[in-house]
C-alpha positions in Angstrom: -1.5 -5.3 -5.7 -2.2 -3.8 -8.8 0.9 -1.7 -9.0 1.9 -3.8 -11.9 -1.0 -2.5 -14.4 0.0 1.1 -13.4 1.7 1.7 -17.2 5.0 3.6 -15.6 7.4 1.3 -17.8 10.7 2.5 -14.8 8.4 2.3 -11.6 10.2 0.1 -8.8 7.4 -1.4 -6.5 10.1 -1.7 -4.0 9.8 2.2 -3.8 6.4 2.4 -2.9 4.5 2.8 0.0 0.8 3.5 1.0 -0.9 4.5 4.0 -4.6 5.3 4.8 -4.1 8.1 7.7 -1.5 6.6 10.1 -2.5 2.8 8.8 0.1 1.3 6.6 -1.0 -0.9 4.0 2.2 -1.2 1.9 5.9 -0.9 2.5 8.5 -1.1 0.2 5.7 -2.5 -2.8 4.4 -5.3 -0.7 1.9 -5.4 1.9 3.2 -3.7 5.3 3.3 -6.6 8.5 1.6 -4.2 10.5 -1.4 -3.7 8.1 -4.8 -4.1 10.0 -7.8 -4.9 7.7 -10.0 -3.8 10.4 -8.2 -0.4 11.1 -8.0 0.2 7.1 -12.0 0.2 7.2 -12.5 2.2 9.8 -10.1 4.9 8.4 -12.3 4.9 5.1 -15.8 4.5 6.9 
C-alpha cells in the first residue's frame, strides 16, 4: 500500500483502516482477510 509515501513523518500504519462502503480493504495498515477484489469493484462501478 502506499501508505508509506503519505509524508505524515508520526503516522502508524497499524492505525489505519479503509473500507469502500461496507467492504474492508485494510485493517490495522495491512490488507483486511476478508477483502473481496470482486466486491471492491462493484462498490466503485
Amino acid at each position: 500500500m502506499a501508505i508509506g509515501r503519505a509524508g505524515i513523518d508520526d503516522l502508524n500504519p497499524a492505525g489505519v483502516s479503509v473500507k469502500l462502503d461496507d467492504v474492508p480493504v485494510a485493517q490495522t495498515g495491512l490488507l483486511a482477510p476478508s477483502y473481496d477484489e470482486a466486491a471492491a469493484v462493484a462498490v466503485m462501478a
